[in-house]
CHARMM internal coordinates of N, CA and C (Angstrom, degrees):
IC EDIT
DIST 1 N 1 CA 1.4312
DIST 1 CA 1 C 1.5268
ANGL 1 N 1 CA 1 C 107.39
DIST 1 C 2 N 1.2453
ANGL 1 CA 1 C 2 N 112.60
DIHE 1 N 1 CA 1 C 2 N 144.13
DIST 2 N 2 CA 1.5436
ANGL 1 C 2 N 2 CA 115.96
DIHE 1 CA 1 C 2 N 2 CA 174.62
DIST 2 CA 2 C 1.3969
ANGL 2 N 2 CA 2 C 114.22
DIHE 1 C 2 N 2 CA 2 C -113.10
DIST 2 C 3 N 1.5733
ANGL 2 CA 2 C 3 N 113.41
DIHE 2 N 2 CA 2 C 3 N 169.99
DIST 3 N 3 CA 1.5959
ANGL 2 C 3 N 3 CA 107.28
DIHE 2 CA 2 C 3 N 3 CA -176.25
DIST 3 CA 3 C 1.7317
ANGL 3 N 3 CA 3 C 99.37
DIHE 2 C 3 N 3 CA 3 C -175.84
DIST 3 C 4 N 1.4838
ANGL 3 CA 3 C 4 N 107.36
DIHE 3 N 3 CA 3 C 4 N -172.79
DIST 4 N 4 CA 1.2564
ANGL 3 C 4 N 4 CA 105.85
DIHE 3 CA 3 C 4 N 4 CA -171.22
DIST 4 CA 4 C 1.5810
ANGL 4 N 4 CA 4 C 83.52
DIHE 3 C 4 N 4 CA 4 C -126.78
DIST 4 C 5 N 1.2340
ANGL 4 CA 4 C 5 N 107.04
DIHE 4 N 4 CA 4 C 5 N 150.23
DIST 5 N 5 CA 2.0796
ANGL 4 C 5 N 5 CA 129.09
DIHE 4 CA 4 C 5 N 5 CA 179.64
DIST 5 CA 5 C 1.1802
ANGL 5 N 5 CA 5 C 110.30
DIHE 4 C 5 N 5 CA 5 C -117.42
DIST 5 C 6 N 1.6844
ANGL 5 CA 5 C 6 N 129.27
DIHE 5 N 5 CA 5 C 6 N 120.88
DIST 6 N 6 CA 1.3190
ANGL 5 C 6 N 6 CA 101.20
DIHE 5 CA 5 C 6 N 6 CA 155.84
DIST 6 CA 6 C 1.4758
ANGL 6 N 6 CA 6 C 111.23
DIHE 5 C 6 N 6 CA 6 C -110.33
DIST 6 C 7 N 1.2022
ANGL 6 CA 6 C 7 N 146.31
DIHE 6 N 6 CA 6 C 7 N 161.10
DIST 7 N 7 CA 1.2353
ANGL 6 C 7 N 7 CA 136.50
DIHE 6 CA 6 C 7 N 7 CA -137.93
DIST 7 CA 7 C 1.6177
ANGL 7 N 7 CA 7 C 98.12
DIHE 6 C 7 N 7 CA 7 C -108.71
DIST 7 C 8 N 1.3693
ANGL 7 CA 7 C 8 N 137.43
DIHE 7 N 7 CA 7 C 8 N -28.78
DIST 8 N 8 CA 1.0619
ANGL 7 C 8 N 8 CA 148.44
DIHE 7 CA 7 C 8 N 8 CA 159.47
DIST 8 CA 8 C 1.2088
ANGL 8 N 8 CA 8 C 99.43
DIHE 7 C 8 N 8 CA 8 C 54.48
DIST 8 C 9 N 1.6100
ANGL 8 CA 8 C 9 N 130.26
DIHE 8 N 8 CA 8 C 9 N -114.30
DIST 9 N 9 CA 1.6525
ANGL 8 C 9 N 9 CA 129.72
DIHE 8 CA 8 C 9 N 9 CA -172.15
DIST 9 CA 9 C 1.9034
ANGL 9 N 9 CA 9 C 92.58
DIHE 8 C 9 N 9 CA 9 C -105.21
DIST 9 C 10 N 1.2407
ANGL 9 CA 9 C 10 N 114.77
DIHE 9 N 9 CA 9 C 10 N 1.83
DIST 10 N 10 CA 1.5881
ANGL 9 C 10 N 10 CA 111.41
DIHE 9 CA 9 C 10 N 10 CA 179.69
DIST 10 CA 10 C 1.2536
ANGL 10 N 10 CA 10 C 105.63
DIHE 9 C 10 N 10 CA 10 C -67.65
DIST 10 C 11 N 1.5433
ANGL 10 CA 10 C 11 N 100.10
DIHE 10 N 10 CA 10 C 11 N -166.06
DIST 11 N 11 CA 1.6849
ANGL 10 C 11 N 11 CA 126.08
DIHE 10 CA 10 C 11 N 11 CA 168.79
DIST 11 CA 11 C 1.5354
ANGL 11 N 11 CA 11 C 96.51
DIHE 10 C 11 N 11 CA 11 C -65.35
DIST 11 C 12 N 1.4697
ANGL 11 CA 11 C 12 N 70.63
DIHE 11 N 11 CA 11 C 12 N 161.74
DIST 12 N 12 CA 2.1354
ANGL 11 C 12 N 12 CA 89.09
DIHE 11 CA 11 C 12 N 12 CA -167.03
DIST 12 CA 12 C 1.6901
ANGL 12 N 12 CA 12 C 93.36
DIHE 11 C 12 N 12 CA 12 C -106.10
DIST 12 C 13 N 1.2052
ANGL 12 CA 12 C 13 N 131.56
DIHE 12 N 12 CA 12 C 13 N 84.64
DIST 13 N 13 CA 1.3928
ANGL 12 C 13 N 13 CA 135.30
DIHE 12 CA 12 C 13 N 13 CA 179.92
DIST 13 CA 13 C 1.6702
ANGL 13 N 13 CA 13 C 114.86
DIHE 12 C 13 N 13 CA 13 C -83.28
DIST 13 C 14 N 1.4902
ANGL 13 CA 13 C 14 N 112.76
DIHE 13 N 13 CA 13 C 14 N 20.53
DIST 14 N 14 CA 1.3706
ANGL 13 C 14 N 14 CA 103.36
DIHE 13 CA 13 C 14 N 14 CA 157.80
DIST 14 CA 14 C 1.5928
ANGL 14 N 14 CA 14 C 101.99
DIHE 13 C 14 N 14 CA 14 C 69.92
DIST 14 C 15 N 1.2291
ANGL 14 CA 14 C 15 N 148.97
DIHE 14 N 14 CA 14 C 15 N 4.54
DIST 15 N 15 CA 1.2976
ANGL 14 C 15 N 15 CA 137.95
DIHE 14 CA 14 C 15 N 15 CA 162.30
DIST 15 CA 15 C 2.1193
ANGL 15 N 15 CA 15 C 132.10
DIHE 14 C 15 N 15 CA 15 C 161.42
DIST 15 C 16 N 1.0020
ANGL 15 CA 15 C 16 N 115.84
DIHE 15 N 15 CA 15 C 16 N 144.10
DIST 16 N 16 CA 0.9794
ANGL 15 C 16 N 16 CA 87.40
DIHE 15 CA 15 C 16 N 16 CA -155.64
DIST 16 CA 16 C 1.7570
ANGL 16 N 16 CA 16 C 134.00
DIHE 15 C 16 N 16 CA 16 C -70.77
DIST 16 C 17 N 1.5046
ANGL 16 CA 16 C 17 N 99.78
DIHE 16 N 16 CA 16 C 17 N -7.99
DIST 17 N 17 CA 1.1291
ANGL 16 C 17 N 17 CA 118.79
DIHE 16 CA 16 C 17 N 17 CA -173.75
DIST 17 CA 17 C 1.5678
ANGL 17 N 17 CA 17 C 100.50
DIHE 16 C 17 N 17 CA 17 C -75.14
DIST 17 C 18 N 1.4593
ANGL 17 CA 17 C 18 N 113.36
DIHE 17 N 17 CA 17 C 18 N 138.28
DIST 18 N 18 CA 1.8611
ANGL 17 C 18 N 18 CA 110.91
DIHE 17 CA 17 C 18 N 18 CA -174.02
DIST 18 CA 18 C 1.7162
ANGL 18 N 18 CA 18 C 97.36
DIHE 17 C 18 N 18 CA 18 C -149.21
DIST 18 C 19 N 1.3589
ANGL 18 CA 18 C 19 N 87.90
DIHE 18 N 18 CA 18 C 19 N 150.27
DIST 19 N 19 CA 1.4458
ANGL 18 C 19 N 19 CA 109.52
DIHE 18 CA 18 C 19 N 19 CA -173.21
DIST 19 CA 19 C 1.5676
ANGL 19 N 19 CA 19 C 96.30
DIHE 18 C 19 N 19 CA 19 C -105.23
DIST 19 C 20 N 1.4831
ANGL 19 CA 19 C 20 N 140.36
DIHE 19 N 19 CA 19 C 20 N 162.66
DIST 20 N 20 CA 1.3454
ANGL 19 C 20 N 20 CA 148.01
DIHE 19 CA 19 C 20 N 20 CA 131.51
DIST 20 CA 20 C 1.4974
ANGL 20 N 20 CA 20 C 123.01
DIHE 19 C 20 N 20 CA 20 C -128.29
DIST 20 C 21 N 1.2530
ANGL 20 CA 20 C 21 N 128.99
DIHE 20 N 20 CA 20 C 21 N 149.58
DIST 21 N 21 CA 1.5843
ANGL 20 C 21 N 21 CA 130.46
DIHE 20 CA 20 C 21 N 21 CA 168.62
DIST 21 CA 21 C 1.3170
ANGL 21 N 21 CA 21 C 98.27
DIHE 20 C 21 N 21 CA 21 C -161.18
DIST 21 C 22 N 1.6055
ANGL 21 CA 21 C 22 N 89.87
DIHE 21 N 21 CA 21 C 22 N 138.44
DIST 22 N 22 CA 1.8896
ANGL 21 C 22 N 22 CA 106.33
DIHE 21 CA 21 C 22 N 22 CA -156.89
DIST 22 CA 22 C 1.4140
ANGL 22 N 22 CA 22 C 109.35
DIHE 21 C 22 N 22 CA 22 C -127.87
DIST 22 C 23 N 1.4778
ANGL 22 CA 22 C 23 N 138.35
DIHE 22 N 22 CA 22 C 23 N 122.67
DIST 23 N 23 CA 1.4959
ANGL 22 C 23 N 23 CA 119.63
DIHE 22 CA 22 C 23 N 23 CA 164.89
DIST 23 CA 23 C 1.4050
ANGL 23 N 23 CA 23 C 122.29
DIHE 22 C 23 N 23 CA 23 C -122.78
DIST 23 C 24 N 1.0146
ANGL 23 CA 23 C 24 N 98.70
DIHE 23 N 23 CA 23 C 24 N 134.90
DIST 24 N 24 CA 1.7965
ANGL 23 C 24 N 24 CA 100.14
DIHE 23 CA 23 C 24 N 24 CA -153.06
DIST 24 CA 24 C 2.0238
ANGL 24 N 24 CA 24 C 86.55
DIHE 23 C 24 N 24 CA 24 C -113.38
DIST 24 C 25 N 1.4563
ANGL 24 CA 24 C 25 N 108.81
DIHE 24 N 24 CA 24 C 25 N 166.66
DIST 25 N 25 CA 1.7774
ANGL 24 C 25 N 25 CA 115.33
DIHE 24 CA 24 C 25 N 25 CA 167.64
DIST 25 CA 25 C 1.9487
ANGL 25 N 25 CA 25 C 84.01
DIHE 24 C 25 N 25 CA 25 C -151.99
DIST 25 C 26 N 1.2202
ANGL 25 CA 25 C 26 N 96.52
DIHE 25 N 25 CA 25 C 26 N 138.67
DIST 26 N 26 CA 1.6312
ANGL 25 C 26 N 26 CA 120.45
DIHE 25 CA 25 C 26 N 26 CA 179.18
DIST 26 CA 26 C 1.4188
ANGL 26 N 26 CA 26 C 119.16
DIHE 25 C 26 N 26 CA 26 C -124.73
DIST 26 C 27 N 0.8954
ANGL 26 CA 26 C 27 N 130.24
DIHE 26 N 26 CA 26 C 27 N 172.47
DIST 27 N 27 CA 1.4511
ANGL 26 C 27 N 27 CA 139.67
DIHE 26 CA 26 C 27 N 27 CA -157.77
DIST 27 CA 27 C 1.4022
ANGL 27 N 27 CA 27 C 129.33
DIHE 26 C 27 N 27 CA 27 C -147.38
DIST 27 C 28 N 1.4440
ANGL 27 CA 27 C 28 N 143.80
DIHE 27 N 27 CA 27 C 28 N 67.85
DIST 28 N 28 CA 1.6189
ANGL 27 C 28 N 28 CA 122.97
DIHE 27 CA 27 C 28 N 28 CA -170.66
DIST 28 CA 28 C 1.3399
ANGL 28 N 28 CA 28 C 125.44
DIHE 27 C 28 N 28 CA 28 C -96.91
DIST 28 C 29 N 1.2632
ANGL 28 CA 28 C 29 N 101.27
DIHE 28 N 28 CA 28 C 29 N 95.47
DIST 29 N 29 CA 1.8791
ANGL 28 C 29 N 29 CA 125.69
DIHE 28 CA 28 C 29 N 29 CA 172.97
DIST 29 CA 29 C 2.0663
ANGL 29 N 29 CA 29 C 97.57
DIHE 28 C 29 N 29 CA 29 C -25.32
DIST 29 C 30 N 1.1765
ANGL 29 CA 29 C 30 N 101.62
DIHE 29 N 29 CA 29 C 30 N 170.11
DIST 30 N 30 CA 1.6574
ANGL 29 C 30 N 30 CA 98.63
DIHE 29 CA 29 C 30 N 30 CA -176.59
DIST 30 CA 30 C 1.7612
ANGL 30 N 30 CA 30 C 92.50
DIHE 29 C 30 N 30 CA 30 C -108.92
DIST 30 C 31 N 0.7157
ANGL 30 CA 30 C 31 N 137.40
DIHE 30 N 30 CA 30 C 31 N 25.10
DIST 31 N 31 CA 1.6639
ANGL 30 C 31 N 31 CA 155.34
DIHE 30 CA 30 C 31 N 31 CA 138.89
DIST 31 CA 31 C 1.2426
ANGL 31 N 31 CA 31 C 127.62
DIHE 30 C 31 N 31 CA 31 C -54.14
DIST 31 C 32 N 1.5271
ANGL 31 CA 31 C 32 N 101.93
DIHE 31 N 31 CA 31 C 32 N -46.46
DIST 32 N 32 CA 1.5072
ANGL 31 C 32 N 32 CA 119.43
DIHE 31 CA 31 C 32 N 32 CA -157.32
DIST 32 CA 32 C 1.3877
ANGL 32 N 32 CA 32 C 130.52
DIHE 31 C 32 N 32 CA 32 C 119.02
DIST 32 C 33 N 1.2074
ANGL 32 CA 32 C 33 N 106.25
DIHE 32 N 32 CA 32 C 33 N -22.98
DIST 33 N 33 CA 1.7042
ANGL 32 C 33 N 33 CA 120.64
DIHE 32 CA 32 C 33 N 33 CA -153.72
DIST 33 CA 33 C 1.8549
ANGL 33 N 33 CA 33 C 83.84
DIHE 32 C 33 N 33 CA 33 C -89.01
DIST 33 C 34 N 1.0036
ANGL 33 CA 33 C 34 N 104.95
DIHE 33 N 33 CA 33 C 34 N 150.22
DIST 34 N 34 CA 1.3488
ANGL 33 C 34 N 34 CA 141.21
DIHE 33 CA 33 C 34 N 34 CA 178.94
DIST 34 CA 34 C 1.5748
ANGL 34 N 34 CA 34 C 122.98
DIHE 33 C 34 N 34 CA 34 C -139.16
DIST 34 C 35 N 1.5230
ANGL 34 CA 34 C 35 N 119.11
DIHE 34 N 34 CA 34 C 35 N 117.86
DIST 35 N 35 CA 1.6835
ANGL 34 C 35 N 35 CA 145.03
DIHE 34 CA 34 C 35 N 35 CA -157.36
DIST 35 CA 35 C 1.3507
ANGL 35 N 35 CA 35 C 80.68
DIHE 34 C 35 N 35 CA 35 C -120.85
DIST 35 C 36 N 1.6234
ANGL 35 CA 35 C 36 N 110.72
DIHE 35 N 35 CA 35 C 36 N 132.96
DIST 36 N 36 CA 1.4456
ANGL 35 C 36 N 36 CA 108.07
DIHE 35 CA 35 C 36 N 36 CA 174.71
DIST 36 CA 36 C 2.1092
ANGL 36 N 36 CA 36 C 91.11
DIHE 35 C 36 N 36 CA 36 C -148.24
DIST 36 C 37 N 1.1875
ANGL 36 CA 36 C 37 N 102.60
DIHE 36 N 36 CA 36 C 37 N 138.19
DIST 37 N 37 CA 1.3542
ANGL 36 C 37 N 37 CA 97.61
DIHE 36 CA 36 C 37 N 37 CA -179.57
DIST 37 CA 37 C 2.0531
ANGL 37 N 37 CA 37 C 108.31
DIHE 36 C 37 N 37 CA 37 C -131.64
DIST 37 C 38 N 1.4161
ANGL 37 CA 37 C 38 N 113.15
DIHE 37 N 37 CA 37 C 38 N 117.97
DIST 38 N 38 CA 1.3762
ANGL 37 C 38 N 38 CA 117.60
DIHE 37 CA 37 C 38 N 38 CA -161.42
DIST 38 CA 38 C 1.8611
ANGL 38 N 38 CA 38 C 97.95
DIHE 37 C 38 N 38 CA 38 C -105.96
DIST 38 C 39 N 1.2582
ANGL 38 CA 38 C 39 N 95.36
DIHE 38 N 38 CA 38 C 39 N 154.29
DIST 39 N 39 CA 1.8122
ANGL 38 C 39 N 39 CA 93.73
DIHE 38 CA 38 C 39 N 39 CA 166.55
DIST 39 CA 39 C 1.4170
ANGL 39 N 39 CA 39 C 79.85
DIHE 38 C 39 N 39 CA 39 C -151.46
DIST 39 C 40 N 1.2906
ANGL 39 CA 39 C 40 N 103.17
DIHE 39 N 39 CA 39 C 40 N 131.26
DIST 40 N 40 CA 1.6883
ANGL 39 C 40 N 40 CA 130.46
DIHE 39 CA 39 C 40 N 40 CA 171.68
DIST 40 CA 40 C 1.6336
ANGL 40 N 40 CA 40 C 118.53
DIHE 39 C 40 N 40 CA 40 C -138.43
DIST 40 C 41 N 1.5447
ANGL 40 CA 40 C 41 N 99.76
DIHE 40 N 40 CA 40 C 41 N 128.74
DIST 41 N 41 CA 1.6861
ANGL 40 C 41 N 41 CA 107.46
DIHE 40 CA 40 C 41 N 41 CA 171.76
DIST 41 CA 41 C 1.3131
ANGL 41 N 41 CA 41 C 108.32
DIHE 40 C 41 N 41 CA 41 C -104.79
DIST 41 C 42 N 1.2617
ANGL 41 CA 41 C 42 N 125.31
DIHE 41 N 41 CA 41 C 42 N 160.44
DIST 42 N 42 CA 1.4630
ANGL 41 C 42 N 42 CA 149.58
DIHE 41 CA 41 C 42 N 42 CA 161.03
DIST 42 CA 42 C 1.5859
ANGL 42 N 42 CA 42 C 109.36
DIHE 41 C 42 N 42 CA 42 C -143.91
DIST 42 C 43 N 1.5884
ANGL 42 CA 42 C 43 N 94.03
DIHE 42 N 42 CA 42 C 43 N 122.94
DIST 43 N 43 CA 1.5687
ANGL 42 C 43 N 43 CA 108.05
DIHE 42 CA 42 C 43 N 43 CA 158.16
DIST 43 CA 43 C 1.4220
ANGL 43 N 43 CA 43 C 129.77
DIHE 42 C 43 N 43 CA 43 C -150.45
DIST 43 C 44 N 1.2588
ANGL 43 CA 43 C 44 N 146.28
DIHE 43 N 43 CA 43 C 44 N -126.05
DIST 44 N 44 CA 1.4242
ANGL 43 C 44 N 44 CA 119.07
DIHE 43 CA 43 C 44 N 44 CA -176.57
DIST 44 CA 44 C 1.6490
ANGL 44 N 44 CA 44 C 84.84
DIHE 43 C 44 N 44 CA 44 C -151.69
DIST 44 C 45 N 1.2084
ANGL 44 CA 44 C 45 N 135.64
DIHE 44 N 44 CA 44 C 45 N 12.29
DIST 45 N 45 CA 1.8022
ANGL 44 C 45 N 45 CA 134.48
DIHE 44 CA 44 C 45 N 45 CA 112.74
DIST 45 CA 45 C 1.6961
ANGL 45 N 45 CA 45 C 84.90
DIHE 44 C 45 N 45 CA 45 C 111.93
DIST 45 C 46 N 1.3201
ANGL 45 CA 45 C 46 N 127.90
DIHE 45 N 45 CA 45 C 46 N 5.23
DIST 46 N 46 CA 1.4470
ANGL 45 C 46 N 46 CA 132.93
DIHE 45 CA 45 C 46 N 46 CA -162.69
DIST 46 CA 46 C 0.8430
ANGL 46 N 46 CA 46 C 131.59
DIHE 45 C 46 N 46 CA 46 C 88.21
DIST 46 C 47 N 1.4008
ANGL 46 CA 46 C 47 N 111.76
DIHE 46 N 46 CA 46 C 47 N 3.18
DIST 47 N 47 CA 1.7857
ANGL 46 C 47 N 47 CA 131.19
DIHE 46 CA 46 C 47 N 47 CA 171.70
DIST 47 CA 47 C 1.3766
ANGL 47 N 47 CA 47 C 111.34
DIHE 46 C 47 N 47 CA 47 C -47.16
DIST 47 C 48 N 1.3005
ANGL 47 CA 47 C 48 N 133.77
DIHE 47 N 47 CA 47 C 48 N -13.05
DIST 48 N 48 CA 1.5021
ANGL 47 C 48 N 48 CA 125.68
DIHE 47 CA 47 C 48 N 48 CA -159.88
DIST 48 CA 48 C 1.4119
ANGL 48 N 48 CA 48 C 102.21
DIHE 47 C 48 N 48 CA 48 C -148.61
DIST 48 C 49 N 1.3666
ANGL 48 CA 48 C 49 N 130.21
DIHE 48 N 48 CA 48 C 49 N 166.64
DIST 49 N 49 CA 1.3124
ANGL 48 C 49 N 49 CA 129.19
DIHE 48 CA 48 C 49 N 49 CA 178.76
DIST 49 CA 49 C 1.7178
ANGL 49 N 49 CA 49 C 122.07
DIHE 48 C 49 N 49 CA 49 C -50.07
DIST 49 C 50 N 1.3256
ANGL 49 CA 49 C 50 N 92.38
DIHE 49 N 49 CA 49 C 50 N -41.81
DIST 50 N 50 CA 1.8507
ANGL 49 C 50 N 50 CA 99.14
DIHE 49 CA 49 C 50 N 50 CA 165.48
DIST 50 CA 50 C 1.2276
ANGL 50 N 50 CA 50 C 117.57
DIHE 49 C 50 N 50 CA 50 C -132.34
DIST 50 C 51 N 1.2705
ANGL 50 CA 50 C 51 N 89.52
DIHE 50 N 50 CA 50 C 51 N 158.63
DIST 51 N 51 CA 2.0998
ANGL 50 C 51 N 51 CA 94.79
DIHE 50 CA 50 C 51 N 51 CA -160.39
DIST 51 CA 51 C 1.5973
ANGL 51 N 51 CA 51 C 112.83
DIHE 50 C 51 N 51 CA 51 C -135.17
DIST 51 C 52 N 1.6351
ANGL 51 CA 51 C 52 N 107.19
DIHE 51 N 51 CA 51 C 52 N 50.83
DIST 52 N 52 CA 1.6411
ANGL 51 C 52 N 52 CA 123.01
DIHE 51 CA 51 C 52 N 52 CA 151.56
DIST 52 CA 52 C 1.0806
ANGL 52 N 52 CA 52 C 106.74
DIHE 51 C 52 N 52 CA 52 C -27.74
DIST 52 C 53 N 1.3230
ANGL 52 CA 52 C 53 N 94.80
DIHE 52 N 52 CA 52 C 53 N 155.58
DIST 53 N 53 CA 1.8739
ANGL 52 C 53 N 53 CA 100.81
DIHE 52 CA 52 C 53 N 53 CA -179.03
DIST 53 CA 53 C 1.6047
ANGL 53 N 53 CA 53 C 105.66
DIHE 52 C 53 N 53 CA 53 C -157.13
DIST 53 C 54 N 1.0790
ANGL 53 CA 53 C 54 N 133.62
DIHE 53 N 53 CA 53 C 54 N 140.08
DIST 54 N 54 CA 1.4080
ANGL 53 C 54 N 54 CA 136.29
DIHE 53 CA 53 C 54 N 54 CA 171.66
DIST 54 CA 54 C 1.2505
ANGL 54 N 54 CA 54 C 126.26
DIHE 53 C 54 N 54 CA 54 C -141.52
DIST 54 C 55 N 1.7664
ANGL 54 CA 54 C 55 N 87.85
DIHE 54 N 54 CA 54 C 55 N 108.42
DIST 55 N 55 CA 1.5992
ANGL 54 C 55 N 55 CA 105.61
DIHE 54 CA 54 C 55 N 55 CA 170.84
DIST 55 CA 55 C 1.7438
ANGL 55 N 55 CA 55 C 125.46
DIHE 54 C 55 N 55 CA 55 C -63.86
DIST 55 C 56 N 1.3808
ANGL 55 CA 55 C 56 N 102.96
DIHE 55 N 55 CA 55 C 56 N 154.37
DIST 56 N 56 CA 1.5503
ANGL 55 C 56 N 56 CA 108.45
DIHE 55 CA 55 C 56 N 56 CA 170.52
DIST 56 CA 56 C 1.5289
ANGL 56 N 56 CA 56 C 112.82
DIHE 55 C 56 N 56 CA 56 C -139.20
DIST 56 C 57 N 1.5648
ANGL 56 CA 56 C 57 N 110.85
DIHE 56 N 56 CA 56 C 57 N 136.48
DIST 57 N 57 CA 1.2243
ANGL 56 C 57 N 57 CA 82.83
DIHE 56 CA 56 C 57 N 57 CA 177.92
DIST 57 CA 57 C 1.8795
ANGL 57 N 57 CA 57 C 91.04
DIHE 56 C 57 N 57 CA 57 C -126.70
DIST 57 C 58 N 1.0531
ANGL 57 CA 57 C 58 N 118.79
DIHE 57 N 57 CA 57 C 58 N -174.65
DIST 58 N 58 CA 1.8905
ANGL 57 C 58 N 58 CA 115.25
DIHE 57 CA 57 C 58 N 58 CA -162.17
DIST 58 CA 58 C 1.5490
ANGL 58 N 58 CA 58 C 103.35
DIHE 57 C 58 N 58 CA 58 C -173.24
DIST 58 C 59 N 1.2131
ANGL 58 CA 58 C 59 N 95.89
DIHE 58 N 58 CA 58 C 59 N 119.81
DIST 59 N 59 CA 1.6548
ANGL 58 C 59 N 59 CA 91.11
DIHE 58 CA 58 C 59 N 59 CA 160.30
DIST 59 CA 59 C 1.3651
ANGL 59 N 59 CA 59 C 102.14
DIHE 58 C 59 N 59 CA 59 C -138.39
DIST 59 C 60 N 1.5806
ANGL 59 CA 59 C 60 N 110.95
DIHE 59 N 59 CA 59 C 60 N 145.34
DIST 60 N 60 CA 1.4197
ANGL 59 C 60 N 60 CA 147.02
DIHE 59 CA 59 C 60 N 60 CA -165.12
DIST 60 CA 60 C 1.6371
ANGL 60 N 60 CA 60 C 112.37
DIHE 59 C 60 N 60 CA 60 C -144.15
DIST 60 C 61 N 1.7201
ANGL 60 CA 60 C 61 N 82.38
DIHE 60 N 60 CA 60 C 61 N 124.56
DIST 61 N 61 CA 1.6430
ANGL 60 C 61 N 61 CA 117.16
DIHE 60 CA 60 C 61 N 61 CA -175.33
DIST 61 CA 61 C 1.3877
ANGL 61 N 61 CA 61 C 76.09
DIHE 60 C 61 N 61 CA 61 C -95.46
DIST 61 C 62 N 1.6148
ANGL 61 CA 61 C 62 N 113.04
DIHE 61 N 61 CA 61 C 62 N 151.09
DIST 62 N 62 CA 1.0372
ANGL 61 C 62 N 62 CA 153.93
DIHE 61 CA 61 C 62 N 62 CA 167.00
DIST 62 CA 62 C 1.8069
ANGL 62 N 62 CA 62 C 123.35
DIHE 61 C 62 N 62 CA 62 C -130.63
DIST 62 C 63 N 1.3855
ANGL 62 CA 62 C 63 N 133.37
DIHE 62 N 62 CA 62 C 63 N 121.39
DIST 63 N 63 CA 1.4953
ANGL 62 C 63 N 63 CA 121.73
DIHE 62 CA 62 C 63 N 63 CA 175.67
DIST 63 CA 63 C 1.6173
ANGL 63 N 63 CA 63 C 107.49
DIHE 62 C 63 N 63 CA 63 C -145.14
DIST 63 C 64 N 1.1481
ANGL 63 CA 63 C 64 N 106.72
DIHE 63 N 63 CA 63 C 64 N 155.85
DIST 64 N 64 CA 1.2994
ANGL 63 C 64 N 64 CA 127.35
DIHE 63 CA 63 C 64 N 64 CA 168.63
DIST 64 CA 64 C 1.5404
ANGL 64 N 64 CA 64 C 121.52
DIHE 63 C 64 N 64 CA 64 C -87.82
DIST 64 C 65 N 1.2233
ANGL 64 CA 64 C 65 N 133.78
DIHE 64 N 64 CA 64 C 65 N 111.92
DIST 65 N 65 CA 1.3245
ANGL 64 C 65 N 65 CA 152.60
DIHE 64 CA 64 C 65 N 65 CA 153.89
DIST 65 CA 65 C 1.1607
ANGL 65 N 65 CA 65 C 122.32
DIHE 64 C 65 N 65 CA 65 C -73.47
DIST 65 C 66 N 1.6477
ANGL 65 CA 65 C 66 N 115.72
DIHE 65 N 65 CA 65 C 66 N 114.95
DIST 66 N 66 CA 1.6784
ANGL 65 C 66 N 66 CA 114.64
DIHE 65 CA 65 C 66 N 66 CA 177.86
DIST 66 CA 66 C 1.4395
ANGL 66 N 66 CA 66 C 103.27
DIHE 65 C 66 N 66 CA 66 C -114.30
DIST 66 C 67 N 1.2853
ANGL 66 CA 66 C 67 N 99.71
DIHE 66 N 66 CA 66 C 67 N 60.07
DIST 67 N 67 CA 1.5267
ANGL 66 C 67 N 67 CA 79.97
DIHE 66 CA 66 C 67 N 67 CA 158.88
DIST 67 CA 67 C 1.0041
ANGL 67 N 67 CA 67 C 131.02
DIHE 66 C 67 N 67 CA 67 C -143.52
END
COOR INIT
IC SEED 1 N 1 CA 1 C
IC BUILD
């Protein structure tokens, strides 16, 4: 996926043009609840003199409340 960054109080990624690709694997308990775990990069693909990059990785519980 592509996009535009502005660096504001963030990481200094060297330009505004940005790349990302993310792969996530998830899980749904017979409850409801859903465990989902993502690892995603963004960088600017060598488009610019330097080509920082910053990974994330995240995992998110998800549940259902009946009440």
């Amino acid at each position: 996926m592509s996009g535009f960054y502005r660096q504001g109080d963030g990481a200094d990624l060297d330009g505004i043009l940005q790349f990302r690709a993310a792969l996530g694997i998830g899980y749904t308990f017979d409850n409801g609840s859903n465990l989902t775990i993502i690892y995603d990069s963004m960088s600017n693909a060598d488009f610019f003199d330097d080509s920082p990059s910053r990974e994330t990785l995240a995992i998110r519980w998800t549940t259902n409340w009946n009440g």
